[in-house]
OpenMM code with the backbone's topology and positions (N, CA, C; nanometers):
from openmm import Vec3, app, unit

residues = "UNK UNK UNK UNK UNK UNK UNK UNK UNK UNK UNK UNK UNK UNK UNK UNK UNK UNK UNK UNK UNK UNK UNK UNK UNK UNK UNK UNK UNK UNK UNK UNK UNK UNK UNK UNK UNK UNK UNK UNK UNK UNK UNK UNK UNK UNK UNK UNK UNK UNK UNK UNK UNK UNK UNK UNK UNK UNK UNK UNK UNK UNK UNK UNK UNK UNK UNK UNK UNK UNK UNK UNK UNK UNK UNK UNK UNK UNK UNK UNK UNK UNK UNK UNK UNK UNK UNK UNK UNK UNK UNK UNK UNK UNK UNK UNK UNK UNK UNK UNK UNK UNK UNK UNK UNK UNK UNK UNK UNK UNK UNK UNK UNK UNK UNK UNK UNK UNK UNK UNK UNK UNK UNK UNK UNK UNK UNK UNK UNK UNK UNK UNK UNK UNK UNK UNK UNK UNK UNK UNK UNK UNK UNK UNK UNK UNK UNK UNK UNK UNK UNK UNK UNK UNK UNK UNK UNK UNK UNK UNK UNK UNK UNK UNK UNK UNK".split()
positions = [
    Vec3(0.5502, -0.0477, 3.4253),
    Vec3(0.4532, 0.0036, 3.3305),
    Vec3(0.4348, -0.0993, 3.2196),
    Vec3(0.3234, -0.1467, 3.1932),
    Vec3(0.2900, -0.2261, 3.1032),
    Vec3(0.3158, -0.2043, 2.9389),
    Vec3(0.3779, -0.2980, 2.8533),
    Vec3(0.4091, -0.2273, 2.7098),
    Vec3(0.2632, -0.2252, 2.6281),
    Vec3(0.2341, -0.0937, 2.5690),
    Vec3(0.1586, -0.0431, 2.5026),
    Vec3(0.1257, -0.1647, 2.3893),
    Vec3(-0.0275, -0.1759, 2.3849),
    Vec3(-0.0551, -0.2739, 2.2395),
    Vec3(-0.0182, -0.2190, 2.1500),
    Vec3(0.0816, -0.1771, 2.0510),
    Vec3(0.0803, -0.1074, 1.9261),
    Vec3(0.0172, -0.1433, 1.8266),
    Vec3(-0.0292, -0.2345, 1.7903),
    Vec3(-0.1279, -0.2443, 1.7054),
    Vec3(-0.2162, -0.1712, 1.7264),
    Vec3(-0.3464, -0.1595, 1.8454),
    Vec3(-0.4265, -0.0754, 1.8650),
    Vec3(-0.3778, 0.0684, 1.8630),
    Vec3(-0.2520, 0.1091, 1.9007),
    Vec3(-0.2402, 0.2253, 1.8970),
    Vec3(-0.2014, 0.2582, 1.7677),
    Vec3(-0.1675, 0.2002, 1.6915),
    Vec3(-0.1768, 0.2177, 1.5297),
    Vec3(-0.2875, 0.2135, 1.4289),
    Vec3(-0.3862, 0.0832, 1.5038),
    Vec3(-0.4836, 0.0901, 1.4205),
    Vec3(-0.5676, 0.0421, 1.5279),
    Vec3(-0.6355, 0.1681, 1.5684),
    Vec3(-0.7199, 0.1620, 1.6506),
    Vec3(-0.8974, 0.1589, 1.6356),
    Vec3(-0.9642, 0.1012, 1.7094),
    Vec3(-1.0906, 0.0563, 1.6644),
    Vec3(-1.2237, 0.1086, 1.7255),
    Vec3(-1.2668, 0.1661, 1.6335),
    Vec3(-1.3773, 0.2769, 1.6798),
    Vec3(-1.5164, 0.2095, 1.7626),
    Vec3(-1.5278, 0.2549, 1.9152),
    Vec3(-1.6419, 0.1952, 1.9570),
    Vec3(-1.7756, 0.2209, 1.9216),
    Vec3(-1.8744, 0.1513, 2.0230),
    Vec3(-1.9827, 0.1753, 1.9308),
    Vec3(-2.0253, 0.3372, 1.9045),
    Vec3(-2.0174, 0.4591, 2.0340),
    Vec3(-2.0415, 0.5548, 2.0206),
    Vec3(-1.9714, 0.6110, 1.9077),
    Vec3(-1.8459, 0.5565, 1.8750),
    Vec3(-1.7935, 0.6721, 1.7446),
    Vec3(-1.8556, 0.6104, 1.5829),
    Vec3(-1.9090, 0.4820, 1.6350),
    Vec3(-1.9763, 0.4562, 1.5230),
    Vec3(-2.1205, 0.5076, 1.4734),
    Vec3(-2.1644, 0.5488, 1.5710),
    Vec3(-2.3115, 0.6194, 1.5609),
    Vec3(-2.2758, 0.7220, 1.5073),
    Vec3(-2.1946, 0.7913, 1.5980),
    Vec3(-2.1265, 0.9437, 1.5635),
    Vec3(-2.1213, 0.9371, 1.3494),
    Vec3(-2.0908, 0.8681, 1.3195),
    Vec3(-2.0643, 0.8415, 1.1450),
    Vec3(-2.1881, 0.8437, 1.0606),
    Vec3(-2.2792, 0.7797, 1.1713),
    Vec3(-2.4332, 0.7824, 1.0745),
    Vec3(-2.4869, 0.9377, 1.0930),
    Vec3(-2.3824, 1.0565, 1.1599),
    Vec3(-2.4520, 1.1673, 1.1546),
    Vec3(-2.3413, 1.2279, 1.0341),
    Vec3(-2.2812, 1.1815, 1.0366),
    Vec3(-2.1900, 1.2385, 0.8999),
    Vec3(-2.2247, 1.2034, 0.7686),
    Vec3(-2.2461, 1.3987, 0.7229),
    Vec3(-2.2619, 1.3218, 0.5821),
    Vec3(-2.1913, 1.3179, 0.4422),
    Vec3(-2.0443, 1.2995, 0.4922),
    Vec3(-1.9321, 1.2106, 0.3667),
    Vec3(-1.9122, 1.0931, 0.4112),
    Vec3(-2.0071, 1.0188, 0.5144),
    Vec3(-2.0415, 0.8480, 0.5627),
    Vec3(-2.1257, 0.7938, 0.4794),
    Vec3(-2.1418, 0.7398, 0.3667),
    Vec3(-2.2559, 0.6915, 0.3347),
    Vec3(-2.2991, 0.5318, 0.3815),
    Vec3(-2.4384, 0.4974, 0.4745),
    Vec3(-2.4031, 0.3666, 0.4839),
    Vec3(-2.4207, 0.2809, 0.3955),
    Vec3(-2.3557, 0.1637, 0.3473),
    Vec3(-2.3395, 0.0435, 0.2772),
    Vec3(-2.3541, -0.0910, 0.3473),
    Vec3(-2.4650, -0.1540, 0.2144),
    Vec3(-2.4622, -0.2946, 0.2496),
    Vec3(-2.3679, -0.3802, 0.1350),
    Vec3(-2.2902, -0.4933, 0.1788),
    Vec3(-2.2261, -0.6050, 0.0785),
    Vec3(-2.2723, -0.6943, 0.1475),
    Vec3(-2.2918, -0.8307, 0.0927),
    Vec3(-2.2870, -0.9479, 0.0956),
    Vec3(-2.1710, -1.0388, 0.0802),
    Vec3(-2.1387, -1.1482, 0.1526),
    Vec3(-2.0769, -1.2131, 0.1345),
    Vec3(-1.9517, -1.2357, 0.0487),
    Vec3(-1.8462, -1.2134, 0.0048),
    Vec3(-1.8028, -1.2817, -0.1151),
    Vec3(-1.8292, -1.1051, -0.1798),
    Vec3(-1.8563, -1.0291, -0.1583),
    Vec3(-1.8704, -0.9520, -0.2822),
    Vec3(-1.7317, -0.8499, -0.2701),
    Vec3(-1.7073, -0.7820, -0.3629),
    Vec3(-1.5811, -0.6846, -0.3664),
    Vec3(-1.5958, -0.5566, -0.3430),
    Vec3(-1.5612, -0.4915, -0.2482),
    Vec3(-1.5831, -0.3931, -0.1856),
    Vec3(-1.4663, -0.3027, -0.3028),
    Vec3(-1.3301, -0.3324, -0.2898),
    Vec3(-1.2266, -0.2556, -0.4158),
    Vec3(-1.1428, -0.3719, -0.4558),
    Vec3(-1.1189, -0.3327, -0.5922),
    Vec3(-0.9875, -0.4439, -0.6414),
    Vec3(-0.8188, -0.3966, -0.6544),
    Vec3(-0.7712, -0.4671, -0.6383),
    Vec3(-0.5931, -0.4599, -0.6834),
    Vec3(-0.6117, -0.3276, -0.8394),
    Vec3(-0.5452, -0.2632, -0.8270),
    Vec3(-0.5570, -0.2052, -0.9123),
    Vec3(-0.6531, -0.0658, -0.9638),
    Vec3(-0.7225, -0.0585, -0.8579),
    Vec3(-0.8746, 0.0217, -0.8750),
    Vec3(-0.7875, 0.1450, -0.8486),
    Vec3(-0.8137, 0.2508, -0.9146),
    Vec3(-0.7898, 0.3857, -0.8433),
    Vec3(-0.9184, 0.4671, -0.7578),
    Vec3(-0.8705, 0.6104, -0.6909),
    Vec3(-0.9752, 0.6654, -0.6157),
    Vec3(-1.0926, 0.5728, -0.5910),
    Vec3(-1.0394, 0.4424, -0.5240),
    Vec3(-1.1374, 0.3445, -0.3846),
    Vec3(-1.1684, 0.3969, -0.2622),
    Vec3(-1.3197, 0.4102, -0.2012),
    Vec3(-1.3431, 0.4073, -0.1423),
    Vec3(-1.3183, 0.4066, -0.0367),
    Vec3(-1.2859, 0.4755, 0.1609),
    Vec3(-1.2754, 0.4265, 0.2249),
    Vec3(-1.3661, 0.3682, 0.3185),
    Vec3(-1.3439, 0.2576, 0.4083),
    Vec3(-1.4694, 0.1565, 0.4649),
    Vec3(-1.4203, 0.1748, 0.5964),
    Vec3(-1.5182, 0.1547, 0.6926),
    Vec3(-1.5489, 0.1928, 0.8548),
    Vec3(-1.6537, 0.1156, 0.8205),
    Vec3(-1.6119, -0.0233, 0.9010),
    Vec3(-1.7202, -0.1495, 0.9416),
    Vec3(-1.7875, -0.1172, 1.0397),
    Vec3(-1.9301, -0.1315, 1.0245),
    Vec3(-2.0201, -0.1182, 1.1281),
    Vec3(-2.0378, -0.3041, 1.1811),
    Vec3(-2.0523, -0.3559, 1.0973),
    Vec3(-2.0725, -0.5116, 1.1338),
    Vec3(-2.0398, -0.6135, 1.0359),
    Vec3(-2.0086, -0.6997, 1.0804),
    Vec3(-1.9440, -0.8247, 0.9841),
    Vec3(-1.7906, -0.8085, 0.9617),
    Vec3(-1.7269, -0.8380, 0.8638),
    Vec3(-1.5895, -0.8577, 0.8360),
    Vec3(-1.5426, -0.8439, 0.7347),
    Vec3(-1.4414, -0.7603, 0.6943),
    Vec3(-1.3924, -0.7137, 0.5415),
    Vec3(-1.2487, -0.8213, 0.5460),
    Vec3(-1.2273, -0.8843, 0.4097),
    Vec3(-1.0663, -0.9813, 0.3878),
    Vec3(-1.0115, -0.8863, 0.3260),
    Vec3(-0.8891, -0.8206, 0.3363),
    Vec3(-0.7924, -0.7444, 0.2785),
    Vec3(-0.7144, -0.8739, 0.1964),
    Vec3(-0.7246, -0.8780, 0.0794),
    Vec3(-0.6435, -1.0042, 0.0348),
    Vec3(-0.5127, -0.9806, -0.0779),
    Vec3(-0.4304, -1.0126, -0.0795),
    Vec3(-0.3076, -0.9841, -0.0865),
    Vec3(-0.3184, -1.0832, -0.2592),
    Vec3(-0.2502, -1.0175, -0.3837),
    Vec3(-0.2361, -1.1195, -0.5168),
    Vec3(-0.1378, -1.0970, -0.5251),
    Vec3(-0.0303, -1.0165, -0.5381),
    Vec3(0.1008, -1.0169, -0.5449),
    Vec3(0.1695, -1.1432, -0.5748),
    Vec3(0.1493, -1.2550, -0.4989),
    Vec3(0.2334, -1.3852, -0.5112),
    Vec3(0.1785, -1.5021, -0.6177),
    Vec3(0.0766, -1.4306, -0.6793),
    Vec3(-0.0114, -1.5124, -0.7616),
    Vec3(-0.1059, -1.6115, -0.6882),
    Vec3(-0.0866, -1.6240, -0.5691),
    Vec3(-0.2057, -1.7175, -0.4751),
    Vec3(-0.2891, -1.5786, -0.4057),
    Vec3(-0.3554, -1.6048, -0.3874),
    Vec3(-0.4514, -1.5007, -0.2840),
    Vec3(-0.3927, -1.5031, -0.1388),
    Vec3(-0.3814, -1.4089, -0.0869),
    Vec3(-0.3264, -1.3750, 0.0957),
    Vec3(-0.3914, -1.3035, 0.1805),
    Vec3(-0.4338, -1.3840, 0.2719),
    Vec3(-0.5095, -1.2695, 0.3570),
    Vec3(-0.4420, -1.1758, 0.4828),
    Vec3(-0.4411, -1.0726, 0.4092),
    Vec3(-0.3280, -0.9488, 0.5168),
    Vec3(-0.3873, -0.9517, 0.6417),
    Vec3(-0.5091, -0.9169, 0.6191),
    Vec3(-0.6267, -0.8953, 0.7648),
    Vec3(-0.7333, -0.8809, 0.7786),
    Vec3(-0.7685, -0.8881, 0.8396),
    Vec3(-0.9332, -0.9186, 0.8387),
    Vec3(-1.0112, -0.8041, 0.9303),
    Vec3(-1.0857, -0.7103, 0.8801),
    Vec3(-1.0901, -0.6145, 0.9147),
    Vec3(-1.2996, -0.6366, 1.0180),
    Vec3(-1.3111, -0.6156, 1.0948),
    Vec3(-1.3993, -0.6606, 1.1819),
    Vec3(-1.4964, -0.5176, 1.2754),
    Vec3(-1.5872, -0.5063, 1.3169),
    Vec3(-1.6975, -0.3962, 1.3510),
    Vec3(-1.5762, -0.3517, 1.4361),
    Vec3(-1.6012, -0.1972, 1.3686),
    Vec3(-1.4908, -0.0610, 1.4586),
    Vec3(-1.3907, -0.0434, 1.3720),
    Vec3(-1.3163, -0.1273, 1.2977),
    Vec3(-1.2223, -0.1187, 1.2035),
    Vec3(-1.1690, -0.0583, 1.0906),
    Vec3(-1.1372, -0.0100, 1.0169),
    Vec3(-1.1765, 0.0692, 0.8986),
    Vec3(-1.0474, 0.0241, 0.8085),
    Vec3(-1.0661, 0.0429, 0.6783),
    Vec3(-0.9768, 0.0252, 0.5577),
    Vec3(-0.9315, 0.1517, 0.5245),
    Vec3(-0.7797, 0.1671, 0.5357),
    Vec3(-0.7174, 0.2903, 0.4373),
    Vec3(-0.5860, 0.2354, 0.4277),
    Vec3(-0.5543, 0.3218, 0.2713),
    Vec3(-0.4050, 0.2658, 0.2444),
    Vec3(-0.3484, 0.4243, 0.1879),
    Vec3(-0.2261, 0.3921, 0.2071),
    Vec3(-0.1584, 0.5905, 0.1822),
    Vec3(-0.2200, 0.6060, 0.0301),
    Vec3(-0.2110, 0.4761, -0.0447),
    Vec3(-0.2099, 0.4709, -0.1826),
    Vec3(-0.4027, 0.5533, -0.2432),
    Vec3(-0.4546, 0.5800, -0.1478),
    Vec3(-0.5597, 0.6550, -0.0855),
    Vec3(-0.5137, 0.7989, -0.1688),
    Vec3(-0.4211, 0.8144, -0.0852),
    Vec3(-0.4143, 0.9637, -0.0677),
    Vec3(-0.3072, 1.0220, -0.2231),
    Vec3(-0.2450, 0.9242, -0.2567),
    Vec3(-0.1413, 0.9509, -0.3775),
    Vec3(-0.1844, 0.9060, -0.4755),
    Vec3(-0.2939, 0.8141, -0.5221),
    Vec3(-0.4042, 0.8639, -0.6385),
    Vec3(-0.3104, 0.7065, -0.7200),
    Vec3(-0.2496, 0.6436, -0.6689),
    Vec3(-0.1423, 0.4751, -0.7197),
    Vec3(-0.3014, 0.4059, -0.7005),
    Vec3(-0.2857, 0.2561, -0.7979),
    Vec3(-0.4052, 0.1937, -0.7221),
    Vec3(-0.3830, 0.0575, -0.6421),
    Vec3(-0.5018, 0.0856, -0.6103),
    Vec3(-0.5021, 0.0059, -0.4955),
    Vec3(-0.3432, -0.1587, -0.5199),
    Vec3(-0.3174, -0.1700, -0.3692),
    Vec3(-0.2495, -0.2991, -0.4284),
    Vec3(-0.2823, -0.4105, -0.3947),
    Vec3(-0.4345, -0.3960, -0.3253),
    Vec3(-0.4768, -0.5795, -0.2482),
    Vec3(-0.6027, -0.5091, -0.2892),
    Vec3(-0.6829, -0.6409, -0.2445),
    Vec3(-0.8323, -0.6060, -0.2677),
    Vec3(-0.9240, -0.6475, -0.1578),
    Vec3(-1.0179, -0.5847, -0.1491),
    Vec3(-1.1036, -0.5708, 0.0073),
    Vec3(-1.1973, -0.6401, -0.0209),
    Vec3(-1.2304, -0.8051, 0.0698),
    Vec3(-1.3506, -0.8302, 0.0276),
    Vec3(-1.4491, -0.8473, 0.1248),
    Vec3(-1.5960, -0.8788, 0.1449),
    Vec3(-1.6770, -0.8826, 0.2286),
    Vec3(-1.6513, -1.0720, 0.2430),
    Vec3(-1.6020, -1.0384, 0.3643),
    Vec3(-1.6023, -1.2222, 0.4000),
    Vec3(-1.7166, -1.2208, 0.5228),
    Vec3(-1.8011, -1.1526, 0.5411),
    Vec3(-1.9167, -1.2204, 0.5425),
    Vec3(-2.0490, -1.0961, 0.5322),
    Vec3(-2.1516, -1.1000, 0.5752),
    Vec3(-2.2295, -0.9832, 0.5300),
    Vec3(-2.1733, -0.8559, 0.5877),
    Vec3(-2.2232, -0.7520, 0.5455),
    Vec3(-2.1501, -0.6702, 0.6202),
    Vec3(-2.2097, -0.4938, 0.5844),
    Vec3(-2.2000, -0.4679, 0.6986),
    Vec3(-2.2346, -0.3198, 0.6526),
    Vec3(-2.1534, -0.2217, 0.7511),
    Vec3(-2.1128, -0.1116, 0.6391),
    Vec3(-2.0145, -0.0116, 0.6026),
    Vec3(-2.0707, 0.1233, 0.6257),
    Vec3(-1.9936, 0.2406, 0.6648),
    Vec3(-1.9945, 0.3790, 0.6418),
    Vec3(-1.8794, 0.3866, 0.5230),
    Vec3(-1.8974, 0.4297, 0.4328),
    Vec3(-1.8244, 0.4100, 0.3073),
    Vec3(-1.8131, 0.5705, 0.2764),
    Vec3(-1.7029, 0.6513, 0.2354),
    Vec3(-1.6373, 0.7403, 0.2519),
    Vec3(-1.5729, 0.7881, 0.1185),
    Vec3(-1.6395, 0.8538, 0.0575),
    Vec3(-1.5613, 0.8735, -0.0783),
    Vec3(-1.4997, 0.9433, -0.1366),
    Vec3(-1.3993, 0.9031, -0.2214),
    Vec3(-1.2940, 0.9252, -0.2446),
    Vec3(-1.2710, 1.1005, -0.3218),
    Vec3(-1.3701, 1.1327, -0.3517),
    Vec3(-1.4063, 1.1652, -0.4315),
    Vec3(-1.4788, 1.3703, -0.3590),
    Vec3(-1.4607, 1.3218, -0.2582),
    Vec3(-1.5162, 1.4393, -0.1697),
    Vec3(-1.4385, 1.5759, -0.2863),
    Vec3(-1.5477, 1.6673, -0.2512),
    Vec3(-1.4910, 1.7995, -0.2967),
    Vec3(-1.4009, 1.9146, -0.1858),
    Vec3(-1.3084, 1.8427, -0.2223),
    Vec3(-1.2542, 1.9547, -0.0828),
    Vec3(-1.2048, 2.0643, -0.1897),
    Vec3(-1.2604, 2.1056, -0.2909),
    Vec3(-1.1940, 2.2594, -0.3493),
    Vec3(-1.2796, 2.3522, -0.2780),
    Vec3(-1.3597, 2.3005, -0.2347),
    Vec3(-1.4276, 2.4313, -0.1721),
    Vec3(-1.4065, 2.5240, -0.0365),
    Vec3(-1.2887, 2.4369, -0.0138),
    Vec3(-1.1907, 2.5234, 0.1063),
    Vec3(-1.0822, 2.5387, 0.1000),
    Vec3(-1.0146, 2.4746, -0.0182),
    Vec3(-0.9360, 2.5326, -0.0632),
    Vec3(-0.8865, 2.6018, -0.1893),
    Vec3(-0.8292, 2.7197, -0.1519),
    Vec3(-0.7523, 2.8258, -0.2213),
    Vec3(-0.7079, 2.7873, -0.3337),
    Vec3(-0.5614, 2.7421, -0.3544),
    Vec3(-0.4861, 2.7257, -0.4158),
    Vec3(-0.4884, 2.6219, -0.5406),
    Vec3(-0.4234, 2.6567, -0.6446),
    Vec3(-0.4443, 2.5569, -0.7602),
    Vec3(-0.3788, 2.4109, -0.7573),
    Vec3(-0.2689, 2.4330, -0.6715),
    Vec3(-0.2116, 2.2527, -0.5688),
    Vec3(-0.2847, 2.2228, -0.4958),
    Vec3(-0.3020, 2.0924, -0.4894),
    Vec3(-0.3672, 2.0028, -0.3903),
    Vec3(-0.2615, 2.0442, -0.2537),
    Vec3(-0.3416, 2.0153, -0.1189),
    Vec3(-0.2914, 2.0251, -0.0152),
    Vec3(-0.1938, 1.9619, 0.0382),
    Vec3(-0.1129, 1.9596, 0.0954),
    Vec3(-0.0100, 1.8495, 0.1239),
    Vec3(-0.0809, 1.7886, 0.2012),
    Vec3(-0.0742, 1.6613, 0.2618),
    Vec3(-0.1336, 1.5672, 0.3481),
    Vec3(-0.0654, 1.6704, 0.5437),
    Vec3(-0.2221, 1.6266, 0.5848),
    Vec3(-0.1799, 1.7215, 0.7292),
    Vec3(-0.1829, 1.8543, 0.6436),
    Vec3(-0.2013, 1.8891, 0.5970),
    Vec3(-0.2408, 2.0734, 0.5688),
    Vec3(-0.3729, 2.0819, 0.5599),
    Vec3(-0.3908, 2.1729, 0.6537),
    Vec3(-0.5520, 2.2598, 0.6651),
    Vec3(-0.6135, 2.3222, 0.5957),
    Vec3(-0.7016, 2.3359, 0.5858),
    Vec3(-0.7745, 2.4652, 0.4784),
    Vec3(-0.7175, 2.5672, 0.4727),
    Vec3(-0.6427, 2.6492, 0.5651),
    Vec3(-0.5550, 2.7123, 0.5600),
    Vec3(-0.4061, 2.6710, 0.4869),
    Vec3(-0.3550, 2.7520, 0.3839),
    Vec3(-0.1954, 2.7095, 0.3171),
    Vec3(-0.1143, 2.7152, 0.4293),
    Vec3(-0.0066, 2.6008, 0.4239),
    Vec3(0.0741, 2.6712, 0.5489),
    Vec3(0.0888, 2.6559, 0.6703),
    Vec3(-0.0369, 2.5988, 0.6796),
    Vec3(-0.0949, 2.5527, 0.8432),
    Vec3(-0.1204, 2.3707, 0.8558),
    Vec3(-0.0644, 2.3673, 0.9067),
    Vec3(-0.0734, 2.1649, 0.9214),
    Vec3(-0.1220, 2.1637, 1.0346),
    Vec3(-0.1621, 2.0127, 1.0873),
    Vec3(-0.2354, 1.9613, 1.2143),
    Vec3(-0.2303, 1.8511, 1.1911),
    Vec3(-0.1903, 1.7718, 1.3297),
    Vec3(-0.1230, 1.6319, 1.3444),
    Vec3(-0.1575, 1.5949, 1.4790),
    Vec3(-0.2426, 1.4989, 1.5025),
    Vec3(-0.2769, 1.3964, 1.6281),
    Vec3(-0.4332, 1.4171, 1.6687),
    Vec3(-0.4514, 1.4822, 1.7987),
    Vec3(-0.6031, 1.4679, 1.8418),
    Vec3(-0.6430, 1.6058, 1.7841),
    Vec3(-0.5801, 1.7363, 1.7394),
    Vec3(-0.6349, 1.8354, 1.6973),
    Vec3(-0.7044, 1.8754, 1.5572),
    Vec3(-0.6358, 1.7107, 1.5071),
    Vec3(-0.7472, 1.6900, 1.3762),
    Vec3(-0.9119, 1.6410, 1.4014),
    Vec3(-1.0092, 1.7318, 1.2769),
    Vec3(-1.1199, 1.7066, 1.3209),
    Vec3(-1.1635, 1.5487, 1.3299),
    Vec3(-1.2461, 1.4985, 1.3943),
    Vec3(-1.2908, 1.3824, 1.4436),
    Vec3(-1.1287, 1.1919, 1.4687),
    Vec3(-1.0342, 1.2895, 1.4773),
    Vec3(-0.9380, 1.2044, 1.4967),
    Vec3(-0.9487, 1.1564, 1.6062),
    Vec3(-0.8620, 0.9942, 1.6277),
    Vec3(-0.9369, 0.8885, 1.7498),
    Vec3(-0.7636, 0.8511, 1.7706),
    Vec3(-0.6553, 0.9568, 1.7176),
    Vec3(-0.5357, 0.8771, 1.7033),
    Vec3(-0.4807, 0.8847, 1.8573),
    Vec3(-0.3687, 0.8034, 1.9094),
    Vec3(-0.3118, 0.8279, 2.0029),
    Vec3(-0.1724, 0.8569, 1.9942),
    Vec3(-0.1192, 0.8400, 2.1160),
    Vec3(0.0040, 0.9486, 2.1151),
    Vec3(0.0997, 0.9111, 2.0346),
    Vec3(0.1656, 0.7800, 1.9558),
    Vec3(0.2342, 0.7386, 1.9053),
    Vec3(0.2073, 0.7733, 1.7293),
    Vec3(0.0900, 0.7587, 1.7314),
    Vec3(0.0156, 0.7831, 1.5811),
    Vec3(0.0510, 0.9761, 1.5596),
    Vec3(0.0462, 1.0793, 1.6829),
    Vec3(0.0824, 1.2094, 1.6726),
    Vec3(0.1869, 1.1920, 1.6734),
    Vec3(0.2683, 1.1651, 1.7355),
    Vec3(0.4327, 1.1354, 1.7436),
    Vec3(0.4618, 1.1241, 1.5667),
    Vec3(0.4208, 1.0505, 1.5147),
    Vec3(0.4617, 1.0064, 1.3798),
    Vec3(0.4099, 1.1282, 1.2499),
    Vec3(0.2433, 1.1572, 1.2828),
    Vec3(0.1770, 1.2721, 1.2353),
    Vec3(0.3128, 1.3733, 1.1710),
    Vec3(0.3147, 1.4201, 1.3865),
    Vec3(0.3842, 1.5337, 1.3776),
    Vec3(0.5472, 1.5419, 1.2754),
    Vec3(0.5921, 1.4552, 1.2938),
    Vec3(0.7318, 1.3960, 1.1911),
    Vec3(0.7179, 1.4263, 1.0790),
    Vec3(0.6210, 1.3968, 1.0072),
    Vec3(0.5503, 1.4136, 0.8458),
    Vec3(0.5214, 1.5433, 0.7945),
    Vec3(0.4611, 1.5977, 0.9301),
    Vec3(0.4111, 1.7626, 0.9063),
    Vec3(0.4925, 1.8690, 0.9121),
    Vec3(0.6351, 1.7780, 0.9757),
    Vec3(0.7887, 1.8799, 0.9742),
    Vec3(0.8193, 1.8794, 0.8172),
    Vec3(0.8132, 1.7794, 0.7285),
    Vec3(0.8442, 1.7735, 0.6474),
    Vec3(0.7687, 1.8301, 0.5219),
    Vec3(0.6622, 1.8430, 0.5363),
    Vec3(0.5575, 1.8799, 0.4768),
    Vec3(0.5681, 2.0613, 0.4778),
    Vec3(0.6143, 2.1141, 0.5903),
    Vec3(0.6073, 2.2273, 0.6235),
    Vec3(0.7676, 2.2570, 0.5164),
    Vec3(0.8566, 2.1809, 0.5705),
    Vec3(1.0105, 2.2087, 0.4565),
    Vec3(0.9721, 2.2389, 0.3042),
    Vec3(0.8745, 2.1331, 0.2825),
    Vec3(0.8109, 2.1522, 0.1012),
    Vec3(0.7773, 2.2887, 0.0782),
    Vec3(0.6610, 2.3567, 0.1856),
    Vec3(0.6016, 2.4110, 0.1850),
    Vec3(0.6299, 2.5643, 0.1841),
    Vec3(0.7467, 2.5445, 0.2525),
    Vec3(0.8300, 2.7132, 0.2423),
    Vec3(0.9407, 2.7077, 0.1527),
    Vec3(0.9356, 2.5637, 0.0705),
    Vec3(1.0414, 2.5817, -0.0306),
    Vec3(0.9968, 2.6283, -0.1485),
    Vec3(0.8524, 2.6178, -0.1616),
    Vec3(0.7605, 2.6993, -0.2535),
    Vec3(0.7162, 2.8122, -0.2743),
    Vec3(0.7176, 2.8635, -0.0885),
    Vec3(0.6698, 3.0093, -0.0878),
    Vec3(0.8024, 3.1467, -0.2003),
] * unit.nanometer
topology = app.Topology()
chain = topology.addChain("A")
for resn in residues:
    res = topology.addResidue(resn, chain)
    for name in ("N", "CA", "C"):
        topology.addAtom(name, app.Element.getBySymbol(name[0]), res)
């Protein structure tokens, strides 16, 4: 049996059909950058997330005081960092290394309107309190089995928080 690419199965890259699929969504907004321009900086809070339709995003690394390029993010690809979801800012900065256009995803969505409660949701919790979901049974998820494998790990833990509150 051949060993699994894990990269792709970690960060896997949306073909063209799931990219169309985005221009019918509407928390996709599409975006154009140019060249050289800054999509988010080191430091930015509630940034944007990006799903390249074409061209190439530089994830670039300042930490060391020289500029680093982590990766280079290319059509199908998308930008997210946990630091997303825990409201820290950003710690590299995303740039358009060459033209490029985006489904851009913001940060900013109102999800109070499905949920209840005066806490934010735990990550993997549903509109429902209480109820988590981890791998392909999340809506429009493209993850594979290793990415649920890991999901599901998080959502054990998430669930421990969760009845330590009830």
């Amino acid at each position: 049996m051949p060993d699994p690419n894990l990269q792709s199965v970690a960060f896997p890259t949306l073909d063209d059909a799931r990219i169309a699929e985005l221009g019918l969504c509407t928390a996709a907004s599409p975006k154009a950058f140019r060249a050289g321009e800054t999509l988010f900086r080191i430091g930015d809070r509630e940034f944007a997330f990006f799903i390249v339709k074409s061209g190439e995003i530089e994830i670039v690394d300042h930490s060391s005081g020289e500029p680093k390029t982590l990766v280079v993010h290319g059509k199908g690809s998308f930008t997210g960092e946990v630091y997303q979801l825990t409201g820290a800012p950003a710690p590299v900065s995303a740039i358009a290394r060459t033209n490029c256009e985006v489904f851009e995803v913001s940060p900013d969505l109102d999800r109070s309107a499905h949920w209840p409660l005066r806490r934010q949701p735990f990550l993997l919790e549903t509109s429902r309190p209480g109820v988590f979901a981890a791998g392909d049974v999340r809506s429009g998820s493209v993850k594979r089995v290793a990415s649920a494998v890991g999901e599901g790990s998080m959502a054990v833990q998430f669930v421990h928080q969760y009845l330590s509150q009830v």
